[in-house]
Each structure stands twice: as C-alpha cells, then as structure tokens.
N, C-alpha and C positions, 0 to 999 in steps of 0.2 A: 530561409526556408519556411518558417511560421508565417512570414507574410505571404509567402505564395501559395499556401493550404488555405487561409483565410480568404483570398483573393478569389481562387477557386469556387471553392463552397458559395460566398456570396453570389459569386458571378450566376454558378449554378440553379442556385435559387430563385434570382431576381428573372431568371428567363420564363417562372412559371408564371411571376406573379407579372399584374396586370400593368398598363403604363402607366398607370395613375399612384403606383406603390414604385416606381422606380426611383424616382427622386428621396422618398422614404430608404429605401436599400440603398443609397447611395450614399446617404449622411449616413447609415450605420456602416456599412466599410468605414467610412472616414473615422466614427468611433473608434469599432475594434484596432484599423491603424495605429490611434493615437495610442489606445490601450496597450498594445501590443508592442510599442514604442517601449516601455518600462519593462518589460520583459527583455528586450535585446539588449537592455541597458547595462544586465551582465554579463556581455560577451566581453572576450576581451578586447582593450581599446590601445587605439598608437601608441607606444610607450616612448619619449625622450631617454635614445639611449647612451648618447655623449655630446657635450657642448665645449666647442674647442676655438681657438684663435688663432691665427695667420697673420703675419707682420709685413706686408709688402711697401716698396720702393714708396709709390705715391697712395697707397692707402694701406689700413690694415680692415680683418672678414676677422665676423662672427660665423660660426657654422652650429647649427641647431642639427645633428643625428636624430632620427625618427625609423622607429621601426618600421612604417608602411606611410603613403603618401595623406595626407590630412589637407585642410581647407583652414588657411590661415588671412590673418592681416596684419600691416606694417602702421600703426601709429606714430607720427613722428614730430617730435618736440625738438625746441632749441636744446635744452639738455638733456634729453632721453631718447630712448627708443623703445615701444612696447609690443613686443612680437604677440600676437594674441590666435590662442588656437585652441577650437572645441575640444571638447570630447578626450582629454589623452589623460595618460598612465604619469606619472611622476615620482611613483616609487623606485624607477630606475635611474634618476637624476643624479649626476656623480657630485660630491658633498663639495668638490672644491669648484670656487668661482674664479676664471680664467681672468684675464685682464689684458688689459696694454696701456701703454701711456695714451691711448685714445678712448677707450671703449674701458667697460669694465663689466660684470655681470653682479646685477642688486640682487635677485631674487626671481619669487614668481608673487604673481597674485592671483586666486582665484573667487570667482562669485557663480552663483549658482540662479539660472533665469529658467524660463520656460523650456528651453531647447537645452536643457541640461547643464553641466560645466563650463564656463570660460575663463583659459587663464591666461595670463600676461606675462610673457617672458621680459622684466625689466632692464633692460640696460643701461645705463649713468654715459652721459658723453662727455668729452674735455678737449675744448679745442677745436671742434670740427664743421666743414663747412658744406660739406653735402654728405647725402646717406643714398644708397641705392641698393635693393634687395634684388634676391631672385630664387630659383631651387637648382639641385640637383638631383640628377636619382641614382638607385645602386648604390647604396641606398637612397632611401627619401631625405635631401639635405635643404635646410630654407638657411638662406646664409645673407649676413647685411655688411656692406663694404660702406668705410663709411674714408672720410676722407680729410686731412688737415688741415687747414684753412690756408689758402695762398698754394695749393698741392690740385686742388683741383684742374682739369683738364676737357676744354669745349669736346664732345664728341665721343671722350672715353668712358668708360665703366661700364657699369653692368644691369643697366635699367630695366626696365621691363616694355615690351613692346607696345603700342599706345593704345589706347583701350581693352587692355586684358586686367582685369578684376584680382586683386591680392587672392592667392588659393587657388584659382582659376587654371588649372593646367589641363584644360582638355584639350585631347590634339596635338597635345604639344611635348615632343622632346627636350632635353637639354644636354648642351656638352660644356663641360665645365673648364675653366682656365683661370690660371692665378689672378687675370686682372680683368679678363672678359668672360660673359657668358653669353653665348650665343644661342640662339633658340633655331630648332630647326624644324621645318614640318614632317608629320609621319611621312608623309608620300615621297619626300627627299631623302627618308634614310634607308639605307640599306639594310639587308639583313642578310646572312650568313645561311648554312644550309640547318642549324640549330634553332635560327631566328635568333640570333646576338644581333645586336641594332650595331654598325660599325660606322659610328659617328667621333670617328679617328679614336676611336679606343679611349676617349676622355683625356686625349696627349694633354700638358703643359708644357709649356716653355719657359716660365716664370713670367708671361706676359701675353701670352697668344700665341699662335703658329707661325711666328717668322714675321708677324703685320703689327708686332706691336714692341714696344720697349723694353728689354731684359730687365728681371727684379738684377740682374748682377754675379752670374756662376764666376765664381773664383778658377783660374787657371787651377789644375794642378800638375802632379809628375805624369810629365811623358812615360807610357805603359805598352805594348804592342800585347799584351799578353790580357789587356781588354775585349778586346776583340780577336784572338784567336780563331782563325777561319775553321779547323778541322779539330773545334771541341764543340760540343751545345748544341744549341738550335742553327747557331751560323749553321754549323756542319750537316744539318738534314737539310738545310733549305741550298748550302753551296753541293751537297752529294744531286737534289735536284735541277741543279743548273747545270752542273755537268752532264748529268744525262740530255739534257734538252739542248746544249751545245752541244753535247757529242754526236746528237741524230743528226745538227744541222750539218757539223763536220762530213759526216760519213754521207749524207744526203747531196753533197753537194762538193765531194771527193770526182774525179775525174784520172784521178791512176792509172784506172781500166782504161782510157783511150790513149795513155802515155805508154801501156805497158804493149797492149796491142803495137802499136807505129814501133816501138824497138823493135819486136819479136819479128814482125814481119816485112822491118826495112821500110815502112812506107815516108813519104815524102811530104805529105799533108801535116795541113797548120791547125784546121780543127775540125770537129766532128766529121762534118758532111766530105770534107775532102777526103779522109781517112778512110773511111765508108766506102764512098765511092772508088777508090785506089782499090782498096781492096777486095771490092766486087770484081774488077777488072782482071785484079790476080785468080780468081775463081776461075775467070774466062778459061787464061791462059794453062792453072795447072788442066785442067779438065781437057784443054788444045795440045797437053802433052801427055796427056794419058794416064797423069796422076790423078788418080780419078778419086780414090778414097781421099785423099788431101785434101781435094775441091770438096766434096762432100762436108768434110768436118767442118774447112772452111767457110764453106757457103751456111752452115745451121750455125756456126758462131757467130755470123754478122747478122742471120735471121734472130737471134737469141738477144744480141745486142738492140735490134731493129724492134721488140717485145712481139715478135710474129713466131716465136719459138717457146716453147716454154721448157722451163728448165729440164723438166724428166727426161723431153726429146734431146738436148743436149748430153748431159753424163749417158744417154743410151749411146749418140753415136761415139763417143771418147771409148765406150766400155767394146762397143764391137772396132773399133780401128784404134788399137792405142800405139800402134809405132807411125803414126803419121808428123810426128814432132809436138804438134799444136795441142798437145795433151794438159800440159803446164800452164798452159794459155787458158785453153776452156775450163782446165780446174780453178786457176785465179778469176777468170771471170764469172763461174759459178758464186765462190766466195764474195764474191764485190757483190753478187745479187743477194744471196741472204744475209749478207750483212747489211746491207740498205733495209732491208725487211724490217731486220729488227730479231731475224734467227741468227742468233750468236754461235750458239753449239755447232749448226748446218756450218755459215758460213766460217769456223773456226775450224771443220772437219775438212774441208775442201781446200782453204787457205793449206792446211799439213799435206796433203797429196799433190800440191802445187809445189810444197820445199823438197817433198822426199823425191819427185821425178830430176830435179837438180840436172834440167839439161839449157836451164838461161840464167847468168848471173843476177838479171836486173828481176827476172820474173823470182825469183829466190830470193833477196833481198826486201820486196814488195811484198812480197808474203808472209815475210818473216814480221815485216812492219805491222801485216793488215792483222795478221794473228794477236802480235801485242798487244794492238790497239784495241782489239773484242776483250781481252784478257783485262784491259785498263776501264776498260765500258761495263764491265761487270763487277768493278773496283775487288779485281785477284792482283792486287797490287803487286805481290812479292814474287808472282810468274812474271809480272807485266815487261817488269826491270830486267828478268832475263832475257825474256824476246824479245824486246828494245836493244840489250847489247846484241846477241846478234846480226838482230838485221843494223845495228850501226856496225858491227864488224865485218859483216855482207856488202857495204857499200853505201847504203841506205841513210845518208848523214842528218835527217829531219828526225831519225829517232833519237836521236840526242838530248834533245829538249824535251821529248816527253820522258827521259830518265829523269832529266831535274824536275818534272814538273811532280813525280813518284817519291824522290828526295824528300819535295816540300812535305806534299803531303803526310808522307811518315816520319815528318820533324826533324829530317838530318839538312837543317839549315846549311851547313859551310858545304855541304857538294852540293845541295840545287844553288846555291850561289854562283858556285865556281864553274858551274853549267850555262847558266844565264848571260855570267859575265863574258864567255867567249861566242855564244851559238848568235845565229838571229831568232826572233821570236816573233813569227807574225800569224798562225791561229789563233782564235780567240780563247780558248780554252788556256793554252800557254801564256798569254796576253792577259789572264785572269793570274796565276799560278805569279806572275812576275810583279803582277800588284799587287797581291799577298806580301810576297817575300819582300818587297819594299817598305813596306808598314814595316814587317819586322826588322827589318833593318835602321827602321828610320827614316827611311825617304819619301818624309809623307807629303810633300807637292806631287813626286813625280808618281806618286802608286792613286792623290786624285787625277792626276791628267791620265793614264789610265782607264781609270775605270768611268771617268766621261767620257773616252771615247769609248769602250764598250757599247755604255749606256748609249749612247749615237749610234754602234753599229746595230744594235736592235731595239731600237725607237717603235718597232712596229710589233714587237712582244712588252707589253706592260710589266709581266711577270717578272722577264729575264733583267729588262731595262730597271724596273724598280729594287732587283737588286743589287746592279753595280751602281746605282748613285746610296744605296746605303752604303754600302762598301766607302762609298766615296765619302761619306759620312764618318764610318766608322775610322778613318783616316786622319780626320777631326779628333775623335775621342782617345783615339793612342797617344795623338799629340799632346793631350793635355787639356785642347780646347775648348769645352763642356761647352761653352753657350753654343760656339760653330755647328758642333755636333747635332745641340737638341737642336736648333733652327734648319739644320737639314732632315733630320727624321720628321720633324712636325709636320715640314712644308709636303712632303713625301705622304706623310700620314693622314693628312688633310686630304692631298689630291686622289688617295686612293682609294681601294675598296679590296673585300678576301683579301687573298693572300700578301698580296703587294702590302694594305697596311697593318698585317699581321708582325709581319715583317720589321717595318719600320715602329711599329709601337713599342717592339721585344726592345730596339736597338735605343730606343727612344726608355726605355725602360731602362734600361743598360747604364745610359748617360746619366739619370738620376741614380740612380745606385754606385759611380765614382765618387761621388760625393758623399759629406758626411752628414750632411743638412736634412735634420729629420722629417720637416716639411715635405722634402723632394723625396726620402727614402717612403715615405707614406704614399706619395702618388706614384711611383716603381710599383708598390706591392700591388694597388688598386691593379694598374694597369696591367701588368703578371697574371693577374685574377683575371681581369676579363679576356686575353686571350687564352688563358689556360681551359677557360668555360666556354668558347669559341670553337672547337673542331678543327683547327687548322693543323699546317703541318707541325708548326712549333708549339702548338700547345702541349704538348709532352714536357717539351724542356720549361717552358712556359709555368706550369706546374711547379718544377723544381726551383727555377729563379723565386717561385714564390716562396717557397720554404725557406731559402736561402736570405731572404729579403726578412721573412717574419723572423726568424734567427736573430738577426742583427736588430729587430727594433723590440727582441726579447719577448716576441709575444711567441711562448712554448707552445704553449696550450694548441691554438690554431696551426702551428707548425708541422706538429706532430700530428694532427686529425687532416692536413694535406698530404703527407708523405703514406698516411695509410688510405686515402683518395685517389693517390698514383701507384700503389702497389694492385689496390684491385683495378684499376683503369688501364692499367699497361704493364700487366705479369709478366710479359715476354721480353718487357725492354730490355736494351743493353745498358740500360740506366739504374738497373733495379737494385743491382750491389750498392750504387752509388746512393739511393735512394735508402735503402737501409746503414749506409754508413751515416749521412743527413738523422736518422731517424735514429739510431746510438748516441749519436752526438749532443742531439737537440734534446731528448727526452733527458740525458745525463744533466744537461743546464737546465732544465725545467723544476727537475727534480734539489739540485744545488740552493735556485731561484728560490722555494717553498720552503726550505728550511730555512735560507737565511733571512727570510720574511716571516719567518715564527710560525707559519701555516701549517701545524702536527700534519692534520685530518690530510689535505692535498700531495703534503709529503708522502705520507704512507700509501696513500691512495695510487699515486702515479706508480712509488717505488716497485710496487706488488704489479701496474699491470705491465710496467714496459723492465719488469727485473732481468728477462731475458735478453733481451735487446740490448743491454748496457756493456759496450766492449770491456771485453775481461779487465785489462789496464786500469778503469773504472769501478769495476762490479767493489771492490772493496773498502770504496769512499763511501760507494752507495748504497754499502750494507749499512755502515756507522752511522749516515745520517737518516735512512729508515727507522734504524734501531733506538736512535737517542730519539726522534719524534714519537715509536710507539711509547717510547719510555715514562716520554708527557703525556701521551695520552692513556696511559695506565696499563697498555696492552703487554703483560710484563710477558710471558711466553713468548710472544713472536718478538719484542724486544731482544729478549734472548737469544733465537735463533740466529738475526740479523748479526747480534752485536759477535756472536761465537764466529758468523762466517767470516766476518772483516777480520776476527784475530786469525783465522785460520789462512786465510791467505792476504792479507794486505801487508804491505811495509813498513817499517818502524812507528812514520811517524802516525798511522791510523792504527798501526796494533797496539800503540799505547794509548791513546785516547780512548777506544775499543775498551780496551779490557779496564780502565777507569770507569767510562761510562754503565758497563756491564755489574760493574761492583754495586756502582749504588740501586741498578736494578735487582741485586741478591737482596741489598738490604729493602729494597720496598716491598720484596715479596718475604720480609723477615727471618730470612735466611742468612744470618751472619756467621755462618761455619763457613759458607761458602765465598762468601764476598772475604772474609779474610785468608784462606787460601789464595784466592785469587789475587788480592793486593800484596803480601807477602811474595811471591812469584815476580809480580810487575816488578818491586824494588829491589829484586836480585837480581832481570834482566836489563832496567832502566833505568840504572842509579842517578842519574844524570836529567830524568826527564823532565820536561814545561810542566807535569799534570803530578810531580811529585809532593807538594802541600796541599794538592785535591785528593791527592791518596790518599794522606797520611790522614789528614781530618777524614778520608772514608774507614781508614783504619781504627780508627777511634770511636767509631760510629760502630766499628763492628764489634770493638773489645766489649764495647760498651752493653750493646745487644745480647754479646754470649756471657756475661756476665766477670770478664775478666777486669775487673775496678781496679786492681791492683796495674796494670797495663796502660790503664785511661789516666790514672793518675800521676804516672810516670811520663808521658806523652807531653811534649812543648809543640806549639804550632806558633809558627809565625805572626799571621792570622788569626788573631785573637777575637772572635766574636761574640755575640749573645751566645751562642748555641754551644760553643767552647767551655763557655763559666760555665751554664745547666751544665751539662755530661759530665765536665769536671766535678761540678761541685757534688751532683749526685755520687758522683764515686768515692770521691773522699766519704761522703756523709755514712756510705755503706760500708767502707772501712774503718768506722769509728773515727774519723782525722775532725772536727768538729768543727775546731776555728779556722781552719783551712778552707772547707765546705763552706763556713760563714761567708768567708770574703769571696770566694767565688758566686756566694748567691745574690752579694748583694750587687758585683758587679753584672752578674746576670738582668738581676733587676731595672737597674738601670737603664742598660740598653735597650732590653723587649722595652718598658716605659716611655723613650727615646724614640723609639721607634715605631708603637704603638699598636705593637704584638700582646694585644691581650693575653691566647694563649701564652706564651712564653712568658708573660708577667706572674698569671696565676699560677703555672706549676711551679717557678719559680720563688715567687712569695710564700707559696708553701709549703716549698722543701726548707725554706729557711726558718719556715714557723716549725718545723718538723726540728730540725735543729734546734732549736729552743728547745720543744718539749723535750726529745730524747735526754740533753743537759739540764734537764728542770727547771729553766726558768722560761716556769711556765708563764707567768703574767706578761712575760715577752712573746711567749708564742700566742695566749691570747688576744694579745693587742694585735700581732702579726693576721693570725686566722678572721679576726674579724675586719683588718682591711681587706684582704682578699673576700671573704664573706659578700661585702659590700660592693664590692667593683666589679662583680659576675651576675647573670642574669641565670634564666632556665636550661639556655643552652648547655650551662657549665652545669647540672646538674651531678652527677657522680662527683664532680667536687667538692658540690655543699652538705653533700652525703658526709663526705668524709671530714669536711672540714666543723661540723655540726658534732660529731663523732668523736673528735680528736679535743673538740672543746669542752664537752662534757666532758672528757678524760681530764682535764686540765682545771679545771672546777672543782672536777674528785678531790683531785691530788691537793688543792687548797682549800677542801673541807668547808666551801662553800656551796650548800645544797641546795641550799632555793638557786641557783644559776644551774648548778648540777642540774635537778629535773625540770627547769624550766626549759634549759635547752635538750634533753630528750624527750619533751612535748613536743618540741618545734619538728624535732625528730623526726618522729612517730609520725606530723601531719606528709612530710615527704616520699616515709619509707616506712609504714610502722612494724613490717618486720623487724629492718633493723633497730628500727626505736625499741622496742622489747628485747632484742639481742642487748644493747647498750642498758638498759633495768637489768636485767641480772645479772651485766659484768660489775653493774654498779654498788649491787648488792653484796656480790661476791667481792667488793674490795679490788676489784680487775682494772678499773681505769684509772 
C-alpha cells in the first residue's frame, strides 16, 4: 500500500513538472522505492512451517511446508542438496531434522546481500543417482525426490517442465502424487461454483492415477461395512441417484397404456394401435347412444393425445361419474402428475382410483403407483405397506421394491430372501441388488452390476460416475486397497464437480483403511478440500475430516472442524453425531496435554470444552484439570475440579482425587484440612495404589499442625531426603536429639547427593541447631559455618540466623572477640538485629 501512495504522489507531481525534469522524478520514485524497500522489510515474511520425509518404492521426497508461495532455487551437488530461498521466517522451523537412509536434513545457512536474506536449506545425500524438485500448493510445498542409484527410471519422476526457472510458478498449477507431479495450465483446470481449482482433488495412488507403478497397499480384511451405501456421503449422493432414477423410472413407465387396453378390452400391441382402437370405440359407444361414455371416452384419449388438459378431464369424471371409466381417468390423472414430478396430486388421485375398486388390475396399479410416490419421497415405512398391498392386489413387480425398502433400512436377511426368488430388472432394484451383494460378499457379481448400470447410463456422467465408484467401492470391501484407489483415481482424473467429488471422498476412504500415516495424511488433505468445495458431500466430507485428524491425534484442528460444521450445517441430521465426534475428541485432547506435561493447555481446553465432555468422562476430566491447575499454582480452581471428580467419579479417580486434593490443602497451608481429608481416604481405601503418597502426605500434614509427636511415630516405606528433614525436625522439637541427629545427617546426605541446596542448608542447620541445643556448641560452630559458607544472598534469612545462633555459641564459650566480631558482621546484614543480639549479649541471653 506504501508503494502505491508513493507511486501516486510521484506520478502526480511529475505531470506538472516539465519533460526535461522527468527523468529526474523518475530516478527519485526509484529512490523512494528502494527506500521504502526497508520499511516493508517488517512485514511479516514466509514462515517454514514443517519439513517432513516420504519413503517411496523407487525413490524417497523431502517436503519443505511454507506458509505462502516464495521464489526458490535447487542447488545440486554430488553429495548435497541446497534448497535456497529469500526472504522467510525460520523461527517456525521444527528442532528435529527428518532423515532416511537417502536424504538427511544438515541445517540451514543464511547470508545476508543487497536484496535482503538468503538461506540455504542444506541437505546431506547418500547413495543417490538423480534429484528432481517441484512445488505443491494448499499449502505452498517445494519438495526434492531424489532417487537410489540403479533405482532410477527413463521417463519417470517429477522434473520440471523445460525452461521454467527454479521459483518460477506463474501460470502454473500443480497436482501432486506420491511419485509424479504433473503441472497443469490455469485455463485446463476447472473450478467449482466456490472457485476450488478440481485438479482431481490432489488424488494419490501411491504412484499416479492408475499410469504409474503402485508404492505397494497391503491387502487387508475383507469389510462390507466400508462402504456402507445408506450411512455418509454414500448415502446423500446414493439418496440422489435415486431421485434421478426414479424420474427416469416414472418418465418412462408406460402402465397407463397397459392399464387402458385391460380396462377397455382393446386388442392393440402399442401406442398408436391402442389409440386408434379406441377412438373407434368412441365412434361406436356414441352410434349407441351412450353418449356420456363417448364423451369421457373421447376427453381420455384427448388427455392422453396432450390436447386435453388435466382440469378438463377430473371436470368431465366429476359431472358423469357412473360411466365405469372413472377409475381409468383417476389412474391416468395420477400417471400425469406423477410424471410432473406433483407427488401429493398424483398420490391423491392414485387413492380415488383404489377407493372406486370397480377393476382389479386398475386397483392393483394404483396401489403400486401410490407406493412408489410414497418410496420417491423416501416415507419408506408407508412404502412397504403399499407395496404389500398392491403385491397382495395382484401386482407381483412390487415385490422387489419391498426388498429393495429391507435393504435400505438394514434388514439384510428379508431383502435377501426377496431378491433370491423375484426377478430384478429396473435399475433402481439393479442398484439395491449390488449393494446387497457387497454385503454379502459377492463382490465380482455386485462389480458386474454396477458396470452394467454404469453402461446403461453412459449418457448421465453424474449417475454413470457413480456406479463405477460403487464398482470401486467393491474393491475396497474386498480388502483390495490398490484395486480400489486405481479405480477412484482413474474416475477422479477423468472427472470434474460432482462426479470427482465423489470419487476423491471414496478415494479418501481407501486411504483411510489403511494404517500407513503417509496415506492417512493425504485422506485428511483430501477430506479438506472437498469439505472446502460446496458439493453435495462436503458436509460429510467435513466429518471424515475430523474423524481422520482424530486418528492422526491432531485434537486441536479436530475440534476447531467440528465447531466449523456445527455453525456450517446447524440443521444437519449429523449434528448429534457431530457433537458426539466433538465429546470424544476434545476428552483425548484434553488426556493428550496432561500426559505431555502441558499444565497451561490442559487447563485451558478443560475450562472451554468442560461442557461438552460426556458425563462417563466429566470425572477423569475434572482430576486431570485439577492436578494441572495444581502445578500451575491455581490452588482454588484446583480445588473445585479435584472436589468435582470425588463428588461424582469412580473409585479409581476418587481416590487419586482426593490424594491429589490433599496436597493442594497443604500448598495452600492448610493441613487441618488436608489431614481430615487423608484420614477419610485411609478408612475408605485401605487397600489403595496412592496409599504411601498418602501416608507421606499425612506426615506432611502432622508435620504442618504441629503434631511431632505423630511424624515421629510414622514409618514410610519410601525413605527420602524429605522423610529424614520432617523426621528429624520432629524429633528435634520433641527433645529426641540423637535420633534427630541421625535423621539429619541422613537428610544431609541425600539433598548433597542430589544437589538440593535448599534441603542441604535447612538441613545442615537443624543439625548445627542440634548441637547447640546439647551444647556442643564447637560442633555446631563448625556445623553453622559450613552452611554459612555454601549459601549465597538468596539464602539470606538464613545467614540472619545462622550469624545469630553463632554469636550465641561464642557466648556460651566466653570467647568475645568472636562473640562481637560476629555481631558486627551482623549488624552489616540486619543491624536491628545486630543490636537485638548486643543486649542479649549483654544481658548474658546467648
């Protein structure tokens, strides 16, 4: 923006001034430019936000993450490789350096020239016989495939197009693949109605789209419940393939001219014969004087002929309705709005065609044509009724659409036992029977299927692209992971919208059987950009993604997608599901932070998603809120947490609970409380894991209220530094002396050992304090003045006292020049108390 105010102004200017001053205002823009060049110099710049490695078949990738696209170059040496790139940020750089037995990552190097920063991403090679770089974007990715020597291949990798300059991406897309990258021009890629570039969704195969060599998917177990057609995204995108079969169905239903030739006995084989027959009967009733007959007649076959429109029709049924043909013209009213695409119309007229019940087959037909609105509008649990019916009517084709209602509402073993006796030759049913055969297992016969589908509508992209997923997905039940991705890819490639929305999900899907984190990383990518895409399945697209960051443990983003889909699709029928994901997820997130020591994050999540965490939970997730605020000092809300875990959690968390909670009584020095409290635990939990953390908190607390007599008696297993202090202090205050001694010294010891200053100094001077109390005091001299010695400023109040205690001890050996020498030293400290210590001294007090 500062360049183009500067730019302005100049321009401005130079228009008054003369031609001969142009050239002058031209070198000063250039100035100010360069000037103004060091100002922009603090904006922020590219940051390197991850640098990761990729281990393929015939080569292994370095990938360089970059927050936005930069202007690089490939240096390349027999044993290095030096990615080099202006201008970026490096405080993002993650500490650890990635490797493989090819590639390794040295460092960086940076120097600093006219045009700013340049730094060198260094990498070490071993073994390798060619190197080929390229980028990707979504993010900005600069990535080097490099390759083992006698591994290389005429024709493959991932070069760069021939005279395009290192950094050089103007123009230019990229769609990325485990062992190719292909570049594609803007004007070849498509874009979506959001403008998502749909350059196959960024598919892999582990080698390309079907054109190149599999890195190698491992079989695994045969699943049918992979591919589930009536949960998910299948389910929105197979709920729209039904509609769009069922219009062709109903479009192209011909009932109406079967049910006509019953009703009226005619003799004709198709339309036009039909027709014409029954014009003829017009002649005749009218030549007998049935005149109303002829009439309704004649406006039926006008109605059918589309020279009639429907109101003129139900007008003449409503004024002549005992001419027979009543049943007739209500059924073929119904066949018209139900072609329309008016459900309710043609489902109201279908019922006035049953309830006149004066023609078996017209009654039967109706029953069917009812169902079948009732199925078209998926009221599935009517459907099945009016399908028995009208198979009870006569009507034996509805048969199959009962198993075809079965499947759909998962009662496997009767659409089975439907299928296995009926024929099935609509498409719709024909779809319904390739389902059920996945589930079943018989996944040649459910792909021969759905290739033929796919063949009967070659001339719908939409509908055709998704039975050869189908056909795919047939694959992936099986076990067959490469078959699979090589059909979604090849699918994903050829298409565009919807069709490779489609196949990318499914194509997503197949990385996600796997357990290979590689391939779980490109599922999520791929999840993401159709979720970010507008189609039909980016809703569920969405959720696969959460599901996906779930399993590769990244909480954090999980949990900030699931509250992405609650305000993006509040209506959904996915929204429970969507908040049970968001329970679940945030309860591991929360687990993840404390078992990674992270207080701040623990507490942090705990507090915002505490509502959210199913009850079953809420009581781990009080404990481990509670013990994080514990470390980080927040003893009050500590408390809260740890009270809610005892108040409602289970054994094994209300006793760590209420351990945990004690020693938060004692940080907030409150040991009435913390010993009630552990007192309690050991009448409920006699038996408990947390019973020698007790007991040393209980000693902690005797110790606190002053009960020595308690501390003293107390044996712990667990014998530590901090065991002998508390001990030894208590003896010492119960006059036990030589007992206190040896606790102090093994106190000593340990802090020493261990290199707890603290612990050493209080320690060494309750033991010099032992001395003097017993009077030997040249012991506790000599004692007070090691400790004296081994403390600095920080330990002040100790040298208080310990300056203090030796003057007393100087007294008492009637040694006075040490006496007031050292309540000089005193007095330079504290000279109140240095004058306090002169007239105890006087007074014969120390």
């Amino acid at each position: 923006m500062i360049y183009g105010i500067v730019v302005a102004v100049c321009i401005t200017v130079m228009m008054t001034f003369s031609p001969k001053r142009i050239f002058i205002g031209t070198l000063w823009i250039a100035v100010c430019m360069h000037l103004l060049r060091g100002v922009s110099a603090g904006e922020e710049l590219p940051r390197v936000m991850d640098i990761e490695v990729e281990t393929h078949r015939n080569f292994h990738r370095l990938v360089v993450v970059l927050s936005e696209r930069v202007r690089f170059n490939v240096k390349k040496e027999p044993s290095r490789v030096a990615i080099q790139m202006r201008n970026i940020d490096l405080s993002t750089l993650p500490p650890k350096k990635p490797s493989t037995s090819l590639l390794k990552v040295d460092g960086t190097h940076t120097v600093k020239d006219k045009k700013g920063r340049l730094t060198d991403l260094i990498v070490q090679l071993k073994g390798v016989s060619k190197v080929k770089e390229g980028i990707m974007t979504k993010p900005f990715r600069i990535f080097i495939d490099v390759y083992p020597e006698g591994k290389t291949k005429k024709g493959k990798g991932t070069g760069r197009n021939k005279g395009a300059k290192a950094g050089n991406t103007k123009g230019l897309d990229t769609v990325g693949t485990d062992s190719t990258l292909k570049r594609v021009s803007k004007r070849d890629t498509h874009k979506n109605k959001k403008g998502l570039k749909e350059t196959v969704a960024g598919v892999k195969s582990g080698g390309g789209h079907g054109d190149k060599k599999k890195e190698g998917f491992k079989r695994i177990k045969a699943d049918p419940g992979r591919v589930v057609f009536n949960d998910g995204w299948r389910w929105l995108y197979r709920r729209k393939i039904n509609r769009l079969i069922m219009e062709s169905i109903i479009e192209n239903d011909s009932l109406s001219m079967e049910v006509l030739r019953r009703r009226l006995g005619l003799k004709g084989e198709d339309r036009f014969g039909l027709l014409m027959e029954a014009q003829s009967m017009v002649v005749d009733l009218k030549a007998k004087g049935e005149v109303e007959k002829a009439q309704v007649l004649e406006t039926i076959l006008l109605f059918i002929n589309g020279e009639k429109e429907a109101e003129g029709l139900e007008e003449v049924l409503r004024i002549h309705p005992d001419t027979g043909l009543s049943s007739l013209g209500f059924f073929l009213l119904g066949d018209y709005y139900e072609k329309k695409g008016f459900y309710p119309e043609g489902s109201g007229y279908f019922g006035r065609a049953i309830d006149i019940n004066d023609d078996e087959f017209i009654r039967a037909s109706s029953l069917f044509r009812k169902a079948r609105i009732l199925f078209a509008t998926a009221k599935f649990s009517s459907a099945v009724e009016w399908f028995r019916k009208a198979h009870k009517a006569g009507f034996k084709e509805a048969e199959v659409w009962i198993g075809n209602i079965y499947l759909i509402r998962g009662r496997i073993r009767q659409a089975w036992s439907v299928y296995k006796r009926v024929k099935v030759d609509d498409p719709l049913s024909l779809l319904s029977l390739g389902d059920i055969n996945i589930i079943k297992g018989n996944y040649s016969i459910a792909r021969r299927l759905f290739s033929r589908l796919a063949s009967m509508y070659h001339g719908d992209p939409f509908v055709s692209t998704f039975f050869k997923v189908r056909a795919g997905d047939a694959y992936l039940a099986e076990g067959d992971v490469e078959k699979a991705v090589d059909t979604y890819s090849k699918i994903a490639k050829e298409m565009k919208g919807e069709g490779m929305a489609m196949a990318s999900l499914a194509l997503a899907d197949a990385y996600s059987a796997t357990e290979n984190e590689t391939y779980l990383k490109e599922a999520e990518r791929i999840y993401r950009e159709v979720a970010d895409g507008g189609y039909v399945g980016s809703e569920m697209a969405l959720l696969r993604l959460v599901s996906i960051q779930e399993r590769l443990k990244k909480y954090g983003p999980a949990v900030k997608n699931v509250e992405r889909f609650l305000s993006m699709y509040p209506s959904s029928q996915f929204v429970f599901k969507a908040k049970v994901l968001r329970s679940r997820i945030a309860y591991k997130w929360i687990v993840s932070l404390s078992e990674q020591g992270d207080h701040y994050n623990t507490v942090r999540v705990g507090l915002l998603y505490e509502q959210e965490i199913a009850f079953s939970k809420k009581a781990i997730t009080f404990l481990r809120v509670g013990k994080a605020m514990a470390e980080l000092g927040l003893d009050a809300g500590a408390v809260r947490n740890l009270n809610n875990a005892i108040r409602i959690g289970k054994d094994r968390v209300k006793e760590e609970a209420m351990v945990v909670l004690a020693g938060v009584y004692l940080q907030q020095n409150d040991g009435k409380s913390a010993e009630r409290l552990l007192s309690h635990f050991m009448g409920i939990f006699p038996r408990s894991r947390y019973m020698d953390r007790a007991r040393r908190l209980l000693m902690e607390a005797y110790y606190m209220n002053g009960e020595y007599a308690k501390v003293a008696d107390m044996e712990l297993r667990d014998r530590d530094a901090r065991y002998f202090f508390v001990k030894a202090e208590s003896l010492r205050r119960l006059g036990r002396y030589r007992e206190s001694e040896l606790a102090y010294r093994k106190a000593i010891g340990m802090y020493r050992e261990a290199g707890d200053v603290k612990g050493f100094v209080d320690s060494s001077s309750g033991l010099a304090e032992v001395y003097f109390l017993t009077e030997r005091y040249m012991d506790a001299i000599k004692e007070y003045r090691k400790v004296f010695a081994s403390i600095d400023e920080r330990y002040r109040t100790d040298k208080l006292w310990i300056l203090y205690r030796l003057a007393g001890a100087y007294s008492k050996l009637n040694m006075d020049n040490r006496t007031y020498s050292t309540i000089e030293e005193l007095k330079k400290y504290d000279p109140l108390m240095g004058k306090w210590a002169d007239l105890l001294v006087g007074e014969n007090y120390l």
